[in-house]
C-alpha positions in Angstrom: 35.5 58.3 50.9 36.9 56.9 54.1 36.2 59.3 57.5 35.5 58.7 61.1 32.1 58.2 62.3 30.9 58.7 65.2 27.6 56.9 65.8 15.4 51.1 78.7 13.4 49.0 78.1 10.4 50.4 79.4 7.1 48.1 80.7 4.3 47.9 78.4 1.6 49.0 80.2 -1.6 47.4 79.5 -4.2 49.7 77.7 -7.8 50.5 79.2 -9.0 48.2 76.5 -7.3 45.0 77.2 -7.7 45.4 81.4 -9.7 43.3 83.3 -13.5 44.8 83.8 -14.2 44.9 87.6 -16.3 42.7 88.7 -19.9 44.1 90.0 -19.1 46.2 93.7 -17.0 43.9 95.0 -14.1 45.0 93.6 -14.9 48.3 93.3 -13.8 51.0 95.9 -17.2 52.5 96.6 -20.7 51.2 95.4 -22.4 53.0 92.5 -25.6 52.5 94.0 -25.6 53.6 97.8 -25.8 57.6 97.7 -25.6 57.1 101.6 -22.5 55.6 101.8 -20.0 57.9 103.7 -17.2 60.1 101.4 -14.8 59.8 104.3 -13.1 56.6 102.9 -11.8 59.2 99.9 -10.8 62.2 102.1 -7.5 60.0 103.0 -6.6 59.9 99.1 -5.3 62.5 97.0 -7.8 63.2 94.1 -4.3 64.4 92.4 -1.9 61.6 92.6 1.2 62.0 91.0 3.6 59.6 90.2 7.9 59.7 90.6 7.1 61.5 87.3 5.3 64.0 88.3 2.1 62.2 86.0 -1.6 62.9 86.4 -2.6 59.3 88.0 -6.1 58.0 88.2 -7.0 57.6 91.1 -9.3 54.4 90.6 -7.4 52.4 88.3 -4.0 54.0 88.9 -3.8 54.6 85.6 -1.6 58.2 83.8 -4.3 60.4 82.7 -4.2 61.5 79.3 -4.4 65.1 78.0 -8.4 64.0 77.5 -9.0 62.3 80.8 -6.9 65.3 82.4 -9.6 67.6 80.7 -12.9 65.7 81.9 -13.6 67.5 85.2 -16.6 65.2 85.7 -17.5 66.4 89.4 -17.5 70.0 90.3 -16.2 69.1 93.8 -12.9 68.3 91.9 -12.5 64.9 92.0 -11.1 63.8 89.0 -11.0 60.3 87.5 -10.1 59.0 83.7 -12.9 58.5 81.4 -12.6 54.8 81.1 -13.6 54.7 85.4 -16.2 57.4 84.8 -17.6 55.3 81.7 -17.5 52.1 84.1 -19.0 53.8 86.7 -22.4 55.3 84.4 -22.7 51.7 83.0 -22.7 50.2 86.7 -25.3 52.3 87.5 -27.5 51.8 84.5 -27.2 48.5 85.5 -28.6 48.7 89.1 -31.1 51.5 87.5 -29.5 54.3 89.3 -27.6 57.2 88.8 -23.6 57.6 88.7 -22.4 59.6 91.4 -18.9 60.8 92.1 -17.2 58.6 94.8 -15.9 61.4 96.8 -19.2 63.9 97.5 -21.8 61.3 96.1 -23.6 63.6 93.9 -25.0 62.7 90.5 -23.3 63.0 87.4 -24.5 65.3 84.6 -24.3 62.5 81.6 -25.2 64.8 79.0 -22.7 67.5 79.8 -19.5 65.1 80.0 -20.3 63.4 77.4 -20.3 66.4 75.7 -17.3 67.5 77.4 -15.5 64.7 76.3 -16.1 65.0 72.6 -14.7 68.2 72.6 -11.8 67.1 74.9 -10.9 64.6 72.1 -11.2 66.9 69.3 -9.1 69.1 70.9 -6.8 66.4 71.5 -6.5 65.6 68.4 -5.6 69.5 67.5 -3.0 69.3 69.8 -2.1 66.6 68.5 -1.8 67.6 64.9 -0.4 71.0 66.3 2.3 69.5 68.0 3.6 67.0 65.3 3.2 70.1 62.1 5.7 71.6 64.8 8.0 68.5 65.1 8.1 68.8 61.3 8.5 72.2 60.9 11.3 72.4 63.2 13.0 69.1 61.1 12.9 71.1 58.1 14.5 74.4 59.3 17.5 72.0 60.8 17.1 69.8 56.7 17.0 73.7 55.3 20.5 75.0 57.8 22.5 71.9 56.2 21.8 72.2 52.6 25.0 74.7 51.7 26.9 71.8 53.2 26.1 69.7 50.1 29.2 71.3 48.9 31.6 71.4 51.3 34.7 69.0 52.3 36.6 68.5 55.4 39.8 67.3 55.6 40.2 64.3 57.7 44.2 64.5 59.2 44.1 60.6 59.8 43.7 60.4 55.8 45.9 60.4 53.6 45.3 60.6 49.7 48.3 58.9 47.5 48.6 59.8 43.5 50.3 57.7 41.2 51.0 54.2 42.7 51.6 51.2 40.1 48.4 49.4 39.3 50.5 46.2 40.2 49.8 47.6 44.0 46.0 48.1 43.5 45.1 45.7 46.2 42.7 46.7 49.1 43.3 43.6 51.0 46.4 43.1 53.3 49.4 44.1 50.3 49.7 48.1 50.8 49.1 47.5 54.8 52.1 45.2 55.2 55.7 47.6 56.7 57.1 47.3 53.4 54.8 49.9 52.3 52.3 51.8 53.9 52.5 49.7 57.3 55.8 51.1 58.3 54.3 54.8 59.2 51.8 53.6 61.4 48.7 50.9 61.8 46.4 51.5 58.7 42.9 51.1 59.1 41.5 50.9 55.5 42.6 50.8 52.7 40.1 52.7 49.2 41.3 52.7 46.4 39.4 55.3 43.9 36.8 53.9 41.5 34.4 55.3 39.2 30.5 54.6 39.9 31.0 51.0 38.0 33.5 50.2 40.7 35.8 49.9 37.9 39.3 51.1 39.4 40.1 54.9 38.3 43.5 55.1 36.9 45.8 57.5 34.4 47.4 57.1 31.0 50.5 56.1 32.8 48.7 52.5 34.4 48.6 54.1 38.1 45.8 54.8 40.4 45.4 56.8 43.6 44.3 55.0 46.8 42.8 56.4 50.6 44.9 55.4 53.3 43.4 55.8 57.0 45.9 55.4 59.9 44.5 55.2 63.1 46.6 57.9 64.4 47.0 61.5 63.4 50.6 61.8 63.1 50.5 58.3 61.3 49.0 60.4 58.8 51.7 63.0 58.9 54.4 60.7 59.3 53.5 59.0 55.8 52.8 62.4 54.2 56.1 63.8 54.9 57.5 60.3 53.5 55.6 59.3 50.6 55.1 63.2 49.0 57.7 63.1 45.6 58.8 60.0 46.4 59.9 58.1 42.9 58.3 55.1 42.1 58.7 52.5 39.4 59.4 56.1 37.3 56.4 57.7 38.8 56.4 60.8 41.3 54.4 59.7 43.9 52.1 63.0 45.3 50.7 62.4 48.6 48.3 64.8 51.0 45.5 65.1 53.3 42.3 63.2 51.9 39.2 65.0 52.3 35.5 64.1 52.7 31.8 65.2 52.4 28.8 64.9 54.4 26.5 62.0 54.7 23.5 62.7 52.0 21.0 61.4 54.6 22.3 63.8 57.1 22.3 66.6 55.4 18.4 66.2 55.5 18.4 65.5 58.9 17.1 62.1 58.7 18.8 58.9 60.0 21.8 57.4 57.8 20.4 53.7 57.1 24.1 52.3 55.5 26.3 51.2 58.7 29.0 51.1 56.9 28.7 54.9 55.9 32.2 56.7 55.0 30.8 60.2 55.4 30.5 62.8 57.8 27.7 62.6 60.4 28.8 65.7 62.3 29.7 69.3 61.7 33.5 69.6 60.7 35.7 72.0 61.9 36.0 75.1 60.5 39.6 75.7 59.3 39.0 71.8 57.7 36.4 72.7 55.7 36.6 74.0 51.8 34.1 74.4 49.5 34.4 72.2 46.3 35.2 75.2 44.0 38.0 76.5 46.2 39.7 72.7 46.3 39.0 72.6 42.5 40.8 76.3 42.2 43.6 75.0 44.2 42.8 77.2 46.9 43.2 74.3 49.2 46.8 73.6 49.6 48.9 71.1 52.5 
């Protein structure tokens, strides 16, 4: 059924896995090998440097810290790096047979301990992780579960109008019911539906008619063909002509993305004093 719809790029950073590996000390800030070497070159830098973000920044690589690097704390002077510089550092060191030291106070890392550290900072990671996306899901499902009673409701759209008993000599959907001599003259139609059943065979009545959508792009389009059309006698037939209504979009109603388009249903609340359940337009509640 015919209703209105309303419907960055970001740089790819390159992942600790594809960079480039330093090259031995000469591209590195500090040596990994020289416990002598002054710590004043790192007093100037901010072990904490945050980006326009406000981002956890490494301050080696210059890379965001992640929730695991964030949680390494290799040095207990504070100085904190990501794991992928603190791995590069240790295997640096093995190679020149001496210890990893931090490269702000020099003193030796405690292998054992952050590499236990940073198993448990991944598992925990991976909680979170697992935490936060159960909550993503749970909070999806409370918004599927508020919609559901919706399944039954329809909202009149006032730029449709629904027309009863029209020849099936005028069941066209192409340019014949848009032209002035018939539906055009009340405003500029939109679409034109004509009711099918789910064969797409067209719907029509003992007497040879059918009904038909008609969607103006104005409101008082609408009206102004309503007001024209209602009890009008054609070809013998009383012509009956109202409001058309709609329902909501079955994808939306469990909160997940509508994948047709060309979707004729409702993808946002509608108002209240347009909506009616089905039993109460079945009952003739609903009257225009």
């Amino acid at each position: 059924m015919p209703s209105n719809q309303q419907e960055m790029v970001t740089p790819i950073q390159p992942s600790r896995r594809t960079r480039n590996h330093f090259s031995p000390k000469s591209e590195l800030p500090f040596s990994t090998s020289n416990p002598s070497q002054s710590s004043l070159v790192f007093r100037s830098t901010d072990s904490t440097i945050m980006s326009d973000k406000t981002e956890k920044t490494c301050p080696l690589c210059t890379e965001v810290m992640d929730l695991t690097d964030q949680q390494l704390k290799p040095c207990k002077c504070g100085y904190e790096i990501c794991v992928w510089c603190w791995h590069h550092i240790m295997d640096m060191a093995e190679k020149d047979d001496t210890e990893g030291r931090c490269p702000a106070c020099r003193t030796p890392y405690n292998k054992e301990r952050i590499v236990a550290t940073t198993a448990n900072c991944e598992r925990l990671v991976a909680e979170l992780n697992l935490e936060r996306k159960q909550k993503v899901q749970k909070v999806k499902s409370k918004a599927s579960e508020g919609r559901k009673h919706l399944s039954s409701i329809r909202v009149i759209q006032r730029n449709l109008v629904y027309i009863i008993g029209l020849p099936l000599s005028l069941a066209d959907e192409g340019q014949l019911l848009k032209r002035r001599e018939y539906f055009g003259q009340y405003g500029k139609v939109l679409q034109v539906s004509i009711s099918r059943t789910s064969s797409g065979v067209i719907q029509h009545s003992s007497n040879n008619s059918f009904s038909v959508y008609i969607t103006y792009a104005k409101d008082e389009e609408a009206v102004r063909c309503i007001q024209s059309v209602h009890n009008y006698i054609l070809d013998g037939r009383c012509l009956r002509a109202c409001f058309g209504t709609t329902k909501y979009c079955h994808s939306w109603l469990k909160n997940v993305p509508c994948s047709n388009p060309h979707c004729l249903y409702l993808h946002d609340f509608g108002s209240q004093e347009d909506s009616f359940s089905k039993d109460e337009i079945d009952s003739g509640l609903y009257k225009e």
